[in-house]
C-alpha positions in Angstrom: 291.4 282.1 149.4 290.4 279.8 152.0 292.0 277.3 154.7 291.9 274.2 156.2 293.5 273.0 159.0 295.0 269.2 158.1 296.0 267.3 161.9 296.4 263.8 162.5 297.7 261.2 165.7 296.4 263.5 168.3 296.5 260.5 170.9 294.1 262.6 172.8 295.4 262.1 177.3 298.6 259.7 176.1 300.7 259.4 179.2 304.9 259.6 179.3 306.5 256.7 178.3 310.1 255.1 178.0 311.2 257.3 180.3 313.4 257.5 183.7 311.8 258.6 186.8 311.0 262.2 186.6 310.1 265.2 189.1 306.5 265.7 189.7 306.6 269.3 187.5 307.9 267.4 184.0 305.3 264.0 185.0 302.5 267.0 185.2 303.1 268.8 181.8 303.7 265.6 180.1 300.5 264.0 181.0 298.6 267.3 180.1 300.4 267.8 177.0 298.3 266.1 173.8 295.3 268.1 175.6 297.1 271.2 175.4 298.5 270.8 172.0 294.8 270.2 171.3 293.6 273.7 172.7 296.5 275.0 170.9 295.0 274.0 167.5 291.8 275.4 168.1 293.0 278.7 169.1 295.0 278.9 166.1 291.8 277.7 164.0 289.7 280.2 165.1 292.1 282.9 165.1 293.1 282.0 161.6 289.3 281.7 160.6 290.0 278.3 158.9 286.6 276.7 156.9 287.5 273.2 158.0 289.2 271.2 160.3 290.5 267.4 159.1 291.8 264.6 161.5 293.2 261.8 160.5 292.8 259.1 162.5 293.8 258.4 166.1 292.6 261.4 167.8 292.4 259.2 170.9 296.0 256.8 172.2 293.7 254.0 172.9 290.4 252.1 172.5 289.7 252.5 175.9 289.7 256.5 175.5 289.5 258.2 179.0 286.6 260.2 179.5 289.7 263.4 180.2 290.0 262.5 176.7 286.7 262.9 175.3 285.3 265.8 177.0 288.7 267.8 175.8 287.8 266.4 172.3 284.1 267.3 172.5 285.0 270.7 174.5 287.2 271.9 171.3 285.0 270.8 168.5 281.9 272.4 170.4 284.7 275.9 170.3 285.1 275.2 166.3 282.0 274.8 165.4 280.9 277.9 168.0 283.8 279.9 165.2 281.6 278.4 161.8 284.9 275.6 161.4 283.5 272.5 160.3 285.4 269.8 161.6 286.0 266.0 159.6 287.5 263.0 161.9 288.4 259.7 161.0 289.1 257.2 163.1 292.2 254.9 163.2 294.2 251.7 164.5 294.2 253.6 168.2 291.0 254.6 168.5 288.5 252.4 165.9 284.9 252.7 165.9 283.7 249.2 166.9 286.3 248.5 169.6 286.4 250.1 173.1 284.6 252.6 175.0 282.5 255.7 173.9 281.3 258.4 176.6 279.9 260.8 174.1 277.4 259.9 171.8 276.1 263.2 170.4 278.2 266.0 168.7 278.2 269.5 168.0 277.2 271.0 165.1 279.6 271.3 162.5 281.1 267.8 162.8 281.2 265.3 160.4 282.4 261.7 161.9 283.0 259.2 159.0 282.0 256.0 159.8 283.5 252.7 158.7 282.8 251.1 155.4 282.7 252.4 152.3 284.0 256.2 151.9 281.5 258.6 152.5 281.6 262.0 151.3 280.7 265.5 152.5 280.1 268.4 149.8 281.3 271.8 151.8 280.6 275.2 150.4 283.2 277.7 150.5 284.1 281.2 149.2 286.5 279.8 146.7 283.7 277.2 145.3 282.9 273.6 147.0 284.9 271.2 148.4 284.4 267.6 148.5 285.6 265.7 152.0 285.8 262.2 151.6 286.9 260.2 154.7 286.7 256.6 156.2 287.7 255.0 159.6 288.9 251.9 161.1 285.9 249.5 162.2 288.8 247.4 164.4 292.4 247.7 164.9 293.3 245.3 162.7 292.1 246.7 159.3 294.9 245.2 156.9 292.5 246.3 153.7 293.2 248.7 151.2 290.6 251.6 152.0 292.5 253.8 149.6 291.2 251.6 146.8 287.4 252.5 148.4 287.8 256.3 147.5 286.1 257.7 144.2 286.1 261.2 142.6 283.1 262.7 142.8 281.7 265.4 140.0 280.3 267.8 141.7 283.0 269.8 143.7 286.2 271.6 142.0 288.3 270.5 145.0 288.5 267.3 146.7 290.1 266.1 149.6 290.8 262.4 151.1 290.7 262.2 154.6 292.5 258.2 155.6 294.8 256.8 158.6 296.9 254.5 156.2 300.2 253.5 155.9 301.7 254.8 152.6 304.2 252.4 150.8 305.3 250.2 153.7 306.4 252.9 155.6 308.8 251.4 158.0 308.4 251.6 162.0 304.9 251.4 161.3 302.4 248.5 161.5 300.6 247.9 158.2 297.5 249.2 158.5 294.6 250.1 155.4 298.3 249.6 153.5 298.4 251.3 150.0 300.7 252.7 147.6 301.4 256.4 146.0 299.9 254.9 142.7 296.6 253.5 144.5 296.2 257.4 145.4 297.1 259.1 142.5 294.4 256.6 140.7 291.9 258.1 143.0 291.9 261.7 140.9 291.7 263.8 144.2 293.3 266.6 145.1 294.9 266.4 148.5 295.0 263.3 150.8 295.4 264.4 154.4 296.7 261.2 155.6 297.9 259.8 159.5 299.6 257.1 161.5 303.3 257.9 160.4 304.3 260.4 163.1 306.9 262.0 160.9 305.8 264.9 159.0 306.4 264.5 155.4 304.8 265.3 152.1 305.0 261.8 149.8 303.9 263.7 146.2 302.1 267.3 145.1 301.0 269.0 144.0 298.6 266.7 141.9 297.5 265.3 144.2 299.3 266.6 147.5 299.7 263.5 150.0 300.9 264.8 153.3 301.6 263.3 156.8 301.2 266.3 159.3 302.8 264.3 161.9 301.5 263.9 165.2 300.2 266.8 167.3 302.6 266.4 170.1 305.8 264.5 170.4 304.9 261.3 172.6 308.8 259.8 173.7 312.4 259.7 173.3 311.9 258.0 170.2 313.1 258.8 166.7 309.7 259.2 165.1 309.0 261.2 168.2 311.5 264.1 167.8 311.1 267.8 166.7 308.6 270.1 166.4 305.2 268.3 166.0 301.9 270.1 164.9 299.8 270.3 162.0 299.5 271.7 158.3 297.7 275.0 157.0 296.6 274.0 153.4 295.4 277.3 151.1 292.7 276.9 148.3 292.3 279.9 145.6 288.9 280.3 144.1 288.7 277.4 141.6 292.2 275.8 142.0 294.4 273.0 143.8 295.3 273.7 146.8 299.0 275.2 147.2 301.7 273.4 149.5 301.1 272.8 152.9 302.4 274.9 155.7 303.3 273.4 159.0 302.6 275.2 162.2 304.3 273.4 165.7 301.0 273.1 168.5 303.9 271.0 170.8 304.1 271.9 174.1 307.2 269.4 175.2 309.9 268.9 172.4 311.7 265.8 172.6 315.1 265.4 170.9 318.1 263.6 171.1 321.3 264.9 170.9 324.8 263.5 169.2 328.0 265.3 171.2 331.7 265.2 169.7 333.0 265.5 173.0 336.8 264.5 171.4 338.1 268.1 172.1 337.1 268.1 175.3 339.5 268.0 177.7 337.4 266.3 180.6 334.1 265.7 182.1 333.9 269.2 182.8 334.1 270.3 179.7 331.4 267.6 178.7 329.1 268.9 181.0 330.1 272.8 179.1 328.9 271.1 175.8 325.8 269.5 177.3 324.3 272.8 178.7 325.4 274.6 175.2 323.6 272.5 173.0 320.6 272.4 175.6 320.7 276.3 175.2 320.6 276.3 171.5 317.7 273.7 171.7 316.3 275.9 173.7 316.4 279.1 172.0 315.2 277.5 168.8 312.0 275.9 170.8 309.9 278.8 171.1 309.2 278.2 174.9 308.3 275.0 174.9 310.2 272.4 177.9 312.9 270.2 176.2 312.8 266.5 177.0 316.5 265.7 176.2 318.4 262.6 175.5 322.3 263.0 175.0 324.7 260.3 172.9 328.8 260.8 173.6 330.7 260.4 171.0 334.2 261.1 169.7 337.9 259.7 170.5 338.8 260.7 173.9 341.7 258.9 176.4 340.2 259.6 179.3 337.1 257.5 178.3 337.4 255.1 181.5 336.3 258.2 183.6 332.9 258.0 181.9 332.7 254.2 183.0 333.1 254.7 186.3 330.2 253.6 188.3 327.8 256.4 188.2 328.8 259.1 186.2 326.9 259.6 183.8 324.0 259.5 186.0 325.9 262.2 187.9 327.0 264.3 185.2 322.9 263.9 184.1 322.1 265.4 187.2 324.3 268.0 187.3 322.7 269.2 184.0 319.0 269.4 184.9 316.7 272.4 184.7 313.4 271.2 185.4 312.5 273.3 188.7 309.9 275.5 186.4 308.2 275.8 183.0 309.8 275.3 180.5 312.1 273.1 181.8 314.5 270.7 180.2 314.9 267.3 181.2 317.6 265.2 180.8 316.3 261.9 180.3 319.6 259.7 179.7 322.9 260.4 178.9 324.9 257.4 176.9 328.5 257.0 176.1 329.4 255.7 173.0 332.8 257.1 173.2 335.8 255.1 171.5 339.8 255.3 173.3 342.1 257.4 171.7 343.9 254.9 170.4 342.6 252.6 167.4 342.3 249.7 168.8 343.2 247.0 165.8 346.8 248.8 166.2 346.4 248.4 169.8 345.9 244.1 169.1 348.6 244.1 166.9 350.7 245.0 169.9 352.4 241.9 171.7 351.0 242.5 175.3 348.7 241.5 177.6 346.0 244.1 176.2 346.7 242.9 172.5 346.2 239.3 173.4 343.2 240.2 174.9 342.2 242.4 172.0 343.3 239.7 169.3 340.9 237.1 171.5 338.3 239.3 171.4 338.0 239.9 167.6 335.2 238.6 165.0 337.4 236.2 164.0 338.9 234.9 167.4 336.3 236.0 170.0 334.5 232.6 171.8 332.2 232.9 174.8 334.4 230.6 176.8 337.3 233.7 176.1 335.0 236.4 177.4 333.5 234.7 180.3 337.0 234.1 181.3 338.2 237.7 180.7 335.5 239.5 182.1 332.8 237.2 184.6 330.2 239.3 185.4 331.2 243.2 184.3 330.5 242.6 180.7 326.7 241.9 180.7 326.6 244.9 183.5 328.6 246.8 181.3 326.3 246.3 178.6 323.5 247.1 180.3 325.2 250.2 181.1 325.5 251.5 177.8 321.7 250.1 176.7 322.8 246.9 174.7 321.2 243.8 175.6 323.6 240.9 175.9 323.6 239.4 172.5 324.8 235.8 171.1 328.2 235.4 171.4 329.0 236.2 167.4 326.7 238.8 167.3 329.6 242.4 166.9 328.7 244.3 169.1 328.9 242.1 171.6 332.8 241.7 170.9 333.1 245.6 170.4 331.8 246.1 173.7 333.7 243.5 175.0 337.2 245.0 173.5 336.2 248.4 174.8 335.9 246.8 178.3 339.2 245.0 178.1 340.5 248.5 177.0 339.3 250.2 180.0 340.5 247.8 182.6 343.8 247.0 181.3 345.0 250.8 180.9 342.9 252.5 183.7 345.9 252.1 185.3 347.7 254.7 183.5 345.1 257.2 182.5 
């Protein structure tokens, strides 16, 4: 049996982004972590004796690619190829061959660099019989073509594996790039397509052929995509066969997740602040050692809800939760409240008061600008910012939810 190592969106030196201010220990590990996850990769490579690494597209984050970058890049390949692992790269929207700066112009033995164009392929001798890599990269960002169509079965190798940086089916969140579908694969009679760009790790079809996202290398913000354990895929090839399902192993070094807390049994912010550093602990424990960069959403039916839109506590109650004076740290990057009162609040407008007149002006079917302007001046669009909504057009709903949650909050703060 042999192995090969399947990686993809390293973003080689990407920098923290969409991120609050942060101490000087969480800005230092973030901006070193794509290098580390890197070294990681290669000490795994070599300890595992893989034949081959694969990288599939956008081993750099940019065009530009800082020199940081490329000497880390050229540093570990030299190490792989040093350990017999060949190494195949492709390169993608982030990082194409034609576009932007290149510092290093010769390579280590053992690496293979497909160029743009038509698919070129690689015939690599292994203990379980020859394997066929066929890869292709980006000449400019903008490659809209279909560069799975390119791809052809050879006949000389009992394995063969597609190396591209595409995006499979319209995946969404993505931009279209080299587009194609799971049919203009599957036509292509290879094995195992070691795909990249889509940052989540999934496996599209297999086992004939495989078509597998690895995911990036290393988590790069708070967002969706972004969250989780982030690595690469083992793939195992017996003498003469397919290879068998991919195995993922996590090369992060920060984790980023974002967490959803029912805080309806709470009985204050106290309590809050008890869940927060619960779930942070179980995060923890299931992180290996890696730092935590953590995002928290509030959630649940709570009547004391106005003392989480007070001026500053959230901020304050973010504070209070931080562990970030060593490695591995967790960071809380924002807390939100999305929180509802106690009481629903279309039985609440039915009501004939002050707070159900407001409510009742404030519905889809009643709420005007003129109405909220006069209600609430300035507080709402403050308000909104508050809780991360950008002030929408006046029948957009959430605009009026927000608006009826305000009105809650002032009109009974009195008597919570």
């Amino acid at each position: 049996m042999t192995e090969i190592l399947h990686a993809a969106d390293l973003h080689l030196d990407t920098q923290p982004s969409e991120l609050r201010a942060y101490p000087d220990l969480v800005g230092n590990v973030l901006r070193d972590a794509s290098l580390r996850a890197f070294d990681a990769l290669v000490d795994t490579a070599v300890e595992r004796g893989v034949v081959a690494c694969v990288f599939a597209g956008d081993i750099y984050d940019g065009a530009e690619r800082g020199l940081r970058a490329q000497l880390r890049l050229r540093e570990g390949l030299d190490r792989l190829s040093e350990a017999g692992i060949w190494s195949y790269l492709v390169h993608g929207n982030h990082d194409p061959v034609e576009e932007g700066w290149t510092a290093i112009r010769t390579w280590p033995d053992r690496v293979v660099v497909f160029e743009p164009g038509e698919p070129q392929t690689h015939q690599l001798p292994t203990e379980v019989g020859d394997l066929a890599i066929h890869g292709v990269s980006y000449a400019t960002r903008a490659t809209t073509d279909n560069l799975a169509s390119r791809f052809r079965r050879t006949a000389d190798a009992p394995v063969q594996i597609g190396v591209l940086h595409t995006n499979v089916g319209d995946q969404p969140g993505h931009a279209p790039y080299a587009p194609c579908s799971l049919d203009d694969l599957r036509a292509v009679g290879l094995d195992y397509w070691a795909l990249g760009h889509v940052h989540t790790r999934q496996t599209l079809a297999g086992p004939h052929p495989w078509v597998v996202y690895p995911g990036n290398l290393q988590g790069r913000s708070p967002r969706r995509s972004e969250h989780g354990a982030k690595g690469a895929v083992v793939v195992s090839i017996e003498p003469g066969g397919i290879p068998r399902a991919p195995t993922f192993l996590p090369f992060d070094v920060v984790r980023f997740e974002t967490l959803t807390v029912d805080v309806s049994d709470a009985a204050d912010v106290g309590d809050v602040r008890d869940l927060l550093v619960e779930q942070a602990g179980t995060l923890r424990a299931d992180s290996d050692g890696r730092s935590l960069v953590l995002r928290a959403e509030l959630v649940g039916r709570v009547h004391w809800r106005s003392d989480l839109s007070r001026p500053g506590t959230l901020d304050e109650l973010r504070d209070s939760v931080q562990s970030a004076g060593v490695e591995p740290f967790v960071w809380w990057d924002r807390i939100t409240d999305r929180t509802a009162p106690a009481v629903d609040l279309d039985d609440a407008a039915r009501n004939d008061d002050l707070l159900g007149h407001v409510l009742r002006a404030l519905s889809a079917e009643g709420g005007a600008l003129s109405e909220i302007d006069a209600l609430f001046g300035d507080e709402l669009p403050a308000d909104l910012d508050r809780w991360g909504l950008a002030v929408p057009a006046v029948d957009d709903p959430a605009l009026l939810d927000a608006a009826r949650l305000l009105a809650f909050d002032l009109l009974t703060e009195e008597n919570t």
